[in-house]
DSSP file (Angstrom, degrees, kcal/mol; ACC not computed):
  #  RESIDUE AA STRUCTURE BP1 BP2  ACC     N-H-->O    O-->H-N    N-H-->O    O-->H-N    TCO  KAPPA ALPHA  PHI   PSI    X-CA   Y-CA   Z-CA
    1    1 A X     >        0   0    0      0, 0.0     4,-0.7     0, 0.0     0, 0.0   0.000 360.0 360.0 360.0 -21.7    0.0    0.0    0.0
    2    2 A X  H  >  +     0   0    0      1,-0.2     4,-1.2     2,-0.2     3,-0.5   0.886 360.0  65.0 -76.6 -24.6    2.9    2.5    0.6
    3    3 A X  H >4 S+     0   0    0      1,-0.2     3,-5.5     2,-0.2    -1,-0.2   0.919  94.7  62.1 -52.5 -68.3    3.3    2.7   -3.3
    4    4 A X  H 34 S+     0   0    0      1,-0.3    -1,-0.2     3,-0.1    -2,-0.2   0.659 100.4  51.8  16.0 -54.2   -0.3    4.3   -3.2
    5    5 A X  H 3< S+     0   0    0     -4,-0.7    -1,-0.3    -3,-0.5    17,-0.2   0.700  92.8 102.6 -90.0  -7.7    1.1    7.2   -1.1
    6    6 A X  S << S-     0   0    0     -3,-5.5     2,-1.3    -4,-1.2    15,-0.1  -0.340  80.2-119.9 -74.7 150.1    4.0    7.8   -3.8
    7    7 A X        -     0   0    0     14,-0.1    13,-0.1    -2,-0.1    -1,-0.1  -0.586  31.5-145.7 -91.1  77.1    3.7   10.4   -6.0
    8    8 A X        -     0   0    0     -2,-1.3     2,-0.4    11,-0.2    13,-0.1   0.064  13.2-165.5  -9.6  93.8    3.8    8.7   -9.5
    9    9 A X        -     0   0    0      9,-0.1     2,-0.4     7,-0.1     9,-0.2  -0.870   5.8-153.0-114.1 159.4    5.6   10.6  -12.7
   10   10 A X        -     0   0    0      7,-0.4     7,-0.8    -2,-0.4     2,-0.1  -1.000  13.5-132.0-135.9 133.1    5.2    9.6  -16.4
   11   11 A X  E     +A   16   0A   0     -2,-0.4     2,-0.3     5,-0.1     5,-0.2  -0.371  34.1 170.9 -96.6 148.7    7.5   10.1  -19.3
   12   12 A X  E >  S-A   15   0A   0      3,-0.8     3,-1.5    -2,-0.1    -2,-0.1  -0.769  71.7 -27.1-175.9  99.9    5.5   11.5  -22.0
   13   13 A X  T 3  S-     0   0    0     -2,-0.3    43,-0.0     1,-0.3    -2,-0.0   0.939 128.1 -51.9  49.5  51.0    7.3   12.8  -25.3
   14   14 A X  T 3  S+     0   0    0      1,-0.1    -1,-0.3     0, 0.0     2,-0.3   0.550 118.0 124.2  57.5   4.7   10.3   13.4  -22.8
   15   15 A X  E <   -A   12   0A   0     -3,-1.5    -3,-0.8     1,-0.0     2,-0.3  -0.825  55.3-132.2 -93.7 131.5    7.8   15.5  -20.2
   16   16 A X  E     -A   11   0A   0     -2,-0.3     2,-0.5    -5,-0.2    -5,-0.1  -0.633  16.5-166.3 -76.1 142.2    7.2   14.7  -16.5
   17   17 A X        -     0   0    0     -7,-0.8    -7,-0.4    -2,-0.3    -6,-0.0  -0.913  11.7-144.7-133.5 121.7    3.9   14.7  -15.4
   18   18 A X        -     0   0    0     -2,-0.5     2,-0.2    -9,-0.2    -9,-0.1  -0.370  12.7-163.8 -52.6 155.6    3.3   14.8  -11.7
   19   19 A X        -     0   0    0    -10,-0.0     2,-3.1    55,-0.0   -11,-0.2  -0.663  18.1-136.6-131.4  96.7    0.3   12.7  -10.7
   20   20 A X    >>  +     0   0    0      1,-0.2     3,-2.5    -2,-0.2     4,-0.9  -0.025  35.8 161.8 -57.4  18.9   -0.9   13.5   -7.2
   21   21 A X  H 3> S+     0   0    0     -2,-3.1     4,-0.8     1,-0.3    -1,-0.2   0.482  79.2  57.0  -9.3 -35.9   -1.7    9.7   -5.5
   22   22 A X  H 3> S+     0   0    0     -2,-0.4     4,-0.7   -17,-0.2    -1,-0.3   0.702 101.3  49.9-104.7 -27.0   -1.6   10.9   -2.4
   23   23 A X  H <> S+     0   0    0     -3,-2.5     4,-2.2     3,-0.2    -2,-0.2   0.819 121.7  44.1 -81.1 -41.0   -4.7   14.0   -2.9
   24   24 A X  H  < S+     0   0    0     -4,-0.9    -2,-0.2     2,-0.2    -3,-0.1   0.697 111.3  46.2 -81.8  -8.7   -6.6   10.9   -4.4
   25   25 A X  H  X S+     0   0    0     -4,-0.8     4,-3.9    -5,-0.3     5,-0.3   0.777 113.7  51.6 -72.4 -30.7   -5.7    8.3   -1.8
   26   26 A X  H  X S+     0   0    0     -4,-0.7     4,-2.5     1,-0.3     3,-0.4   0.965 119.1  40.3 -84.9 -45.6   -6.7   11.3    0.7
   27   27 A X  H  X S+     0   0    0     -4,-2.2     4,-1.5     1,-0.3    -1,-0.3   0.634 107.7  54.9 -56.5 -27.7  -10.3   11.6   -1.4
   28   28 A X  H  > S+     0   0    0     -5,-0.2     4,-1.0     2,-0.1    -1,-0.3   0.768 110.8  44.4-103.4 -12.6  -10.9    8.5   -1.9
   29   29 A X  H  X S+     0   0    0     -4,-3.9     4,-1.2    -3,-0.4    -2,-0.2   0.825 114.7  54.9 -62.8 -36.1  -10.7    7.6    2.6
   30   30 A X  H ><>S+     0   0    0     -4,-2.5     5,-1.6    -5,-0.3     3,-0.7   0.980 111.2  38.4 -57.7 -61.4  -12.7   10.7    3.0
   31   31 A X  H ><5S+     0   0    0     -4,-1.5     3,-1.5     1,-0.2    -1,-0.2   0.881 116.9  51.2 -45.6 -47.1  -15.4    9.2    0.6
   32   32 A X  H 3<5S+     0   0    0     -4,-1.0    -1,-0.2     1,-0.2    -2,-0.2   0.837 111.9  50.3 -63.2 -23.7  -14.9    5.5    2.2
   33   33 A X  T <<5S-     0   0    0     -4,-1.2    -1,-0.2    -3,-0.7    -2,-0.2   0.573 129.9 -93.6-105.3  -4.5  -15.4    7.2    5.9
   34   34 A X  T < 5S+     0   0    0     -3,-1.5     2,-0.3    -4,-0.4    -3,-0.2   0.167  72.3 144.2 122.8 -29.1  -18.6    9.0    4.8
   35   35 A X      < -     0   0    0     -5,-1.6     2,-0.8    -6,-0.2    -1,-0.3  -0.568  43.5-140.8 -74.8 118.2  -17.8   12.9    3.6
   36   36 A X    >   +     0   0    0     -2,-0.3     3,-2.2     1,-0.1    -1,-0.1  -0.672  27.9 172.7 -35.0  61.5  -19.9   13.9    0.8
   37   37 A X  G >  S+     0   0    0     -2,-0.8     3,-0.9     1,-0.3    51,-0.1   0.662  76.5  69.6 -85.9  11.3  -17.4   15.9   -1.6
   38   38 A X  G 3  S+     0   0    0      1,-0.3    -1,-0.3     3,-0.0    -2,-0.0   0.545 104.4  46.7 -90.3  -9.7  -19.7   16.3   -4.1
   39   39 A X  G <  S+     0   0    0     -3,-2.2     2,-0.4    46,-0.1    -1,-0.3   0.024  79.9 112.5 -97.0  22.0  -21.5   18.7   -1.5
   40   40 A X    <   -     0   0    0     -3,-0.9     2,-0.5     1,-0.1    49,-0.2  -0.842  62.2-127.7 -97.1 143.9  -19.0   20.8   -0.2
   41   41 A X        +     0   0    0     -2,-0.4     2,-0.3    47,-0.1    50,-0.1  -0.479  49.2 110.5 -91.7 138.0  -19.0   24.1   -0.9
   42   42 A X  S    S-     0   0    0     -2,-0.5    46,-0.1     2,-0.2    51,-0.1  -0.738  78.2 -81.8-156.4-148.8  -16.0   26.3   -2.3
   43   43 A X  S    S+     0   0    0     -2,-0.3    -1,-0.1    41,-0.1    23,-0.1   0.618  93.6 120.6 -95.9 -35.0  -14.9   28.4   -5.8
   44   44 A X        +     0   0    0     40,-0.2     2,-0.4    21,-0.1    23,-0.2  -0.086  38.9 160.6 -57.9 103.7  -13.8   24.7   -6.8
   45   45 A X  E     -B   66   0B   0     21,-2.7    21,-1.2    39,-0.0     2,-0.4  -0.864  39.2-123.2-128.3-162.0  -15.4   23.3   -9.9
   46   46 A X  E     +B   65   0B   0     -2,-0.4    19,-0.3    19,-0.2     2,-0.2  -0.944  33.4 171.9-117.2 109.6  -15.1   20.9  -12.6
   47   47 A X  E     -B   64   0B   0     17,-2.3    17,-1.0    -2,-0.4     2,-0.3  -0.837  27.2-123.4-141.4 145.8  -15.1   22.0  -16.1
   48   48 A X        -     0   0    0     -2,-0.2     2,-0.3    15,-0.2    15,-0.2  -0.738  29.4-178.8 -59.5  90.7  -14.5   20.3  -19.9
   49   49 A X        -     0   0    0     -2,-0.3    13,-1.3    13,-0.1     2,-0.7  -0.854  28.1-110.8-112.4 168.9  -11.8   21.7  -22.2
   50   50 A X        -     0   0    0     -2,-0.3    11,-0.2    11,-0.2    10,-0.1  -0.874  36.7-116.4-101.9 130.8  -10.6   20.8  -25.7
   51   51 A X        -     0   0    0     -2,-0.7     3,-0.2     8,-0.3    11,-0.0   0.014  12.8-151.4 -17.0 135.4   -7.4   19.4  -25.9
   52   52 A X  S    S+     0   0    0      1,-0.1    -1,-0.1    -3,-0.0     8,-0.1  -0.132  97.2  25.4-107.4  36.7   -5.3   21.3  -27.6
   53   53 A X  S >  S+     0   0    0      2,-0.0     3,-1.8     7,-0.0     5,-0.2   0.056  73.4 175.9 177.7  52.3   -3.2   18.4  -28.8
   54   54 A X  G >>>S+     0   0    0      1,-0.3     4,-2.2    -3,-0.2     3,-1.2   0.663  78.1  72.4 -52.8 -30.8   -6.1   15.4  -28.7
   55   55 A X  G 345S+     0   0    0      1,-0.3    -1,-0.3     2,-0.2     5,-0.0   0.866  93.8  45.1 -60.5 -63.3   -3.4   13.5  -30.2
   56   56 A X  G <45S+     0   0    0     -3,-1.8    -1,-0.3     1,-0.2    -2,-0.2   0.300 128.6  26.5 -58.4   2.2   -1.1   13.2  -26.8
   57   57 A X  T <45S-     0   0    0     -3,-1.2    -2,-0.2    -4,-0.2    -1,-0.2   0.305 104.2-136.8-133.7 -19.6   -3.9   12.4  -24.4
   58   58 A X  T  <5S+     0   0    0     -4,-2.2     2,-0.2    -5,-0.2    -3,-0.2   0.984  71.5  95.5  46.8  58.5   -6.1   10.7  -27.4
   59   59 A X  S   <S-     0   0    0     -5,-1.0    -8,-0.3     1,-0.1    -1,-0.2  -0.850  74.5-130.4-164.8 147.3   -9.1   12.2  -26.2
   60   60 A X  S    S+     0   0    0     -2,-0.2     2,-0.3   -10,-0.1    -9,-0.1   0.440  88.9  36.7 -68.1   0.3  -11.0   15.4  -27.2
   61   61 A X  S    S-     0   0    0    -11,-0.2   -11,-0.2    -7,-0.1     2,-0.2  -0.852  70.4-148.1-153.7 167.5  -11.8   17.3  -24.1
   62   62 A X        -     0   0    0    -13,-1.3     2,-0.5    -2,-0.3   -13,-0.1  -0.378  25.8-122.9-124.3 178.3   -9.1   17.3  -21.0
   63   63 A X        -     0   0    0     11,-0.5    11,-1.0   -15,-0.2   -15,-0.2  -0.947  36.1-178.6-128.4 154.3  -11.2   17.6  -17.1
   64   64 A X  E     -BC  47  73B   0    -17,-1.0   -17,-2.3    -2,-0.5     2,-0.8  -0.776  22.5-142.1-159.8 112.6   -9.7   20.5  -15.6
   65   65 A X  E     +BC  46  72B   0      7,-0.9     7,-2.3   -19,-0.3     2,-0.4  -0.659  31.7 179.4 -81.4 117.8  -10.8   21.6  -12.0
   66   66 A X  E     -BC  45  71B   0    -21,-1.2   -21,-2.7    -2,-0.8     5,-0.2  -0.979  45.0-165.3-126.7 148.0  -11.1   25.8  -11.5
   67   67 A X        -     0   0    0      3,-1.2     4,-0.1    -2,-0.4   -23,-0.1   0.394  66.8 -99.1-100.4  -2.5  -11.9   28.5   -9.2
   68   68 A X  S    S+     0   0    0      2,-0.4     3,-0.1   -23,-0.1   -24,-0.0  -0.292 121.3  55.2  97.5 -39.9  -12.2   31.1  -12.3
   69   69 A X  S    S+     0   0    0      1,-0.2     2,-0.3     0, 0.0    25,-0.1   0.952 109.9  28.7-110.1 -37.0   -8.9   32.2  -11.5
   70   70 A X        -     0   0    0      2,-0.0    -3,-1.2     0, 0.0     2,-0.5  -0.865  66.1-160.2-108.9 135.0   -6.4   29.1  -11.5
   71   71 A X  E     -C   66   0B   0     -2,-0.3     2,-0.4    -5,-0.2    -5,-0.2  -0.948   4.4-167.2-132.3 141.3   -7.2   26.0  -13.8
   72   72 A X  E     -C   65   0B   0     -7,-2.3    -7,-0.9    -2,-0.5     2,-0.4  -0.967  20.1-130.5-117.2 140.4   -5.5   22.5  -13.0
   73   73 A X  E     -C   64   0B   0     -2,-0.4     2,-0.2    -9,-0.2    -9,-0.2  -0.851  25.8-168.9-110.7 135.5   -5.7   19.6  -15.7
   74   74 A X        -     0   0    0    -11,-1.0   -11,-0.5    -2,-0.4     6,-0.1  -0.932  26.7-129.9-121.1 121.3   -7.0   16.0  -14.1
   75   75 A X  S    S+     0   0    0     -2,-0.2     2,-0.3     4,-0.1     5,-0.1   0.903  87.8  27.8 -60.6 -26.5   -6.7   13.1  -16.0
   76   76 A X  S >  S-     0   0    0      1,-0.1     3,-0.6   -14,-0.0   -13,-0.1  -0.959  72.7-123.1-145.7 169.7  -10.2   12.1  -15.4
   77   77 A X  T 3> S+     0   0    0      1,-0.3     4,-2.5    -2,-0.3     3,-0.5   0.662 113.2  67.3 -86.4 -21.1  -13.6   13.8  -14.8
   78   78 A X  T 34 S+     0   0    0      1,-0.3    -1,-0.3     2,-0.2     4,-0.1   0.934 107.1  31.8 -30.3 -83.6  -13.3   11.3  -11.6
   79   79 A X  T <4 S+     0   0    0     -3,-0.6    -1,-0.3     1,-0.2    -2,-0.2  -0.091 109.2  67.2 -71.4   2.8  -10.7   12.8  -10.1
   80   80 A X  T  > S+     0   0    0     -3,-0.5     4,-1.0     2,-0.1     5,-0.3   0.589 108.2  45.4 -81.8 -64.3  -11.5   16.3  -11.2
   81   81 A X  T  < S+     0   0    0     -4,-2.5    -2,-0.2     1,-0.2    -3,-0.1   0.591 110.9  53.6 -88.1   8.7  -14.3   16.0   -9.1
   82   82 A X  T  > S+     0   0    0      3,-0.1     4,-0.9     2,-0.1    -1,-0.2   0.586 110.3  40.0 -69.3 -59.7  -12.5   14.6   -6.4
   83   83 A X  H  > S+     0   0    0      2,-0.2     4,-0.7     3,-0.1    -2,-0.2   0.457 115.3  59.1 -96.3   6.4   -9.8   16.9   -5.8
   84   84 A X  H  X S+     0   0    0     -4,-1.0     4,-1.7     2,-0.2   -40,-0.2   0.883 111.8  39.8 -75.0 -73.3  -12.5   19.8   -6.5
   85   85 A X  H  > S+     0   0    0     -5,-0.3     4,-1.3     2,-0.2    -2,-0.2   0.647 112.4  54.4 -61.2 -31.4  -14.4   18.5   -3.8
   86   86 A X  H >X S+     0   0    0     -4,-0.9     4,-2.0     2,-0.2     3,-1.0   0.996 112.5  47.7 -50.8 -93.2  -11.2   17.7   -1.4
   87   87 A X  H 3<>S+     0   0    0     -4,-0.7     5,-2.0     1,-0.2    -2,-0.2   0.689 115.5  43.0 -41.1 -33.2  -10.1   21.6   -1.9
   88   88 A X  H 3<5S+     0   0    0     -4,-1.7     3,-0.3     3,-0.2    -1,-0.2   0.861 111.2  54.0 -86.4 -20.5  -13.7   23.0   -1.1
   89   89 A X  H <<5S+     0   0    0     -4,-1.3    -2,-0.2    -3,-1.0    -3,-0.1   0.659 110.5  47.8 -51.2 -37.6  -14.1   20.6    1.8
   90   90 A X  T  <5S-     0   0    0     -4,-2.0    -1,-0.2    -5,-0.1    -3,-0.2   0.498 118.8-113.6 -92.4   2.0  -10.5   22.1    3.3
   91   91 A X  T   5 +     0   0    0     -3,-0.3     2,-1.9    -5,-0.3    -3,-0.2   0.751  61.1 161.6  77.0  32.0  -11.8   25.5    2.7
   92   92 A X      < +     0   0    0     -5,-2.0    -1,-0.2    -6,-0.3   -49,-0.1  -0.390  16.4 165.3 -84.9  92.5   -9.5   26.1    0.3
   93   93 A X        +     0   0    0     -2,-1.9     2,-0.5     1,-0.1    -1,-0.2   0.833  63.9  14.9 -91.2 -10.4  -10.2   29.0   -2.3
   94   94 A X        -     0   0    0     -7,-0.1     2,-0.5   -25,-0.1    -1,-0.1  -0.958  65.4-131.3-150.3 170.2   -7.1   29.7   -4.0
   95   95 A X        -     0   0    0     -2,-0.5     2,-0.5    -3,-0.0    -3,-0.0  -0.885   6.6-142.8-123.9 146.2   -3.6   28.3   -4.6
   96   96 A X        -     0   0    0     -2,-0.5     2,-0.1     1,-0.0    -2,-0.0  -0.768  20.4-138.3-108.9 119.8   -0.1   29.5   -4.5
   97   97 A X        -     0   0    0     -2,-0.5     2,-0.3     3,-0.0    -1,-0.0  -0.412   7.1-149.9 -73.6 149.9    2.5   28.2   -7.3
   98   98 A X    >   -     0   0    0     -2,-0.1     3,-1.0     3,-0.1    -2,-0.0  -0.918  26.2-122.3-132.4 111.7    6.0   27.2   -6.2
   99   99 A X  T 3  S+     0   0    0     -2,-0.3     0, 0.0     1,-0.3     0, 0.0   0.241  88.2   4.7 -38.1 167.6    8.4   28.0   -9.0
  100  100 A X  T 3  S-     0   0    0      1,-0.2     2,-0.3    -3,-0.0    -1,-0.3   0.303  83.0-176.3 -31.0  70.2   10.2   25.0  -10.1
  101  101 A X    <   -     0   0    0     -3,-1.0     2,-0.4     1,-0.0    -1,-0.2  -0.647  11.4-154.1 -90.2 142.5    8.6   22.4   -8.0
  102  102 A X        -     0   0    0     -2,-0.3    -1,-0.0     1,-0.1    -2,-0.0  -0.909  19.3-123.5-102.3 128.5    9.9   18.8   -8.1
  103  103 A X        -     0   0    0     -2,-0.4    -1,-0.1   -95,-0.0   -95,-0.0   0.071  48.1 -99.9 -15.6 152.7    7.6   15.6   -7.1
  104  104 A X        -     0   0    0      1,-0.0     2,-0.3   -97,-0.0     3,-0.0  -0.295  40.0-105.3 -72.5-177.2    9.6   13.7   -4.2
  105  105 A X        -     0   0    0     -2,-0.0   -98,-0.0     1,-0.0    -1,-0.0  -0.936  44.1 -99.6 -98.1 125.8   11.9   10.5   -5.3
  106  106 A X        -     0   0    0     -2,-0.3  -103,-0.0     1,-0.2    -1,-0.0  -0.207  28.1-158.4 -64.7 175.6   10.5    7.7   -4.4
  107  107 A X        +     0   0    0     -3,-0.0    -1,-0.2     0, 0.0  -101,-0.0   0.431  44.3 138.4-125.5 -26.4   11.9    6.2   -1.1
  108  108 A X              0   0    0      1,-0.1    -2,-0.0  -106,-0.1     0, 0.0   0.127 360.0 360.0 -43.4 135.5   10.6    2.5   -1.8
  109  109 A X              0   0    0      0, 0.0    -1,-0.1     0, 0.0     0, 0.0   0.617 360.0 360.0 165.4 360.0   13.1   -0.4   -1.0
C-alpha cells in the first residue's frame, strides 16, 4: 500500500507529469469514511476543455478543475471532481504556485 502514497511521474514525449496519488488516496478515505465531496461548498469546480493536442492524451476534451482564477488539468472527470471537492471541503479558495517544484523520489526499498 505504501506505493499508493507515492507520488507517481510519467515520461511522456520526454515530459514529467506529476500525478498526485496521495490527494486521491486522501479523497478517496474521506469518501470510504462518509464525507460527501460532491457537496462541499467552495470556488472549486469541474469544467471540460478541448485538448489542444487530442493527439497526446487521445481524447478530445481534457477535465480540468477551477476557481475562475487558477485551472488544473486532471486526468479524469473522476478525479477532477475529487480533488475539487477535497479543496472545497479544506476550505481552500485559492492556490499558491512554487516555481520550479519537483515531485519527491520515491523512497521505496
Amino acid at each position: 500500500m505504501a506505493s499508493s502514497h507515492t507520488s507517481r511521474r510519467r515520461r511522456s514525449a520526454g515530459h514529467r507529469r506529476y500525478e498526485p496519488t496521495a490527494v486521491y488516496e486522501l479523497a478517496a478515505r474521506l469518501r470510504a469514511n462518509g464525507v460527501d465531496l460532491d457537496r462541499a461548498t467552495g470556488p472549486w469546480r469541474v469544467r471540460e476543455r478541448r485538448a489542444a493536442r487530442s493527439a497526446r492524451t487521445s481524447r478530445e476534451v481534457r477535465a480540468v478543475i477551477t476557481n475562475e482564477t487558477t485551472e488544473l488539468a486532471v486526468d479524469t472527470r473522476e478525479h477532477a471532481a475529487d480533488v475539487a471537492g477535497l479543496l472545497n471541503w479544506c476550505g481552500v479558495h485559492e492556490l499558491e504556485p512554487v516555481p520550479e517544484l519537483e515531485p519527491p523520489t520515491s523512497t521505496e526499498g
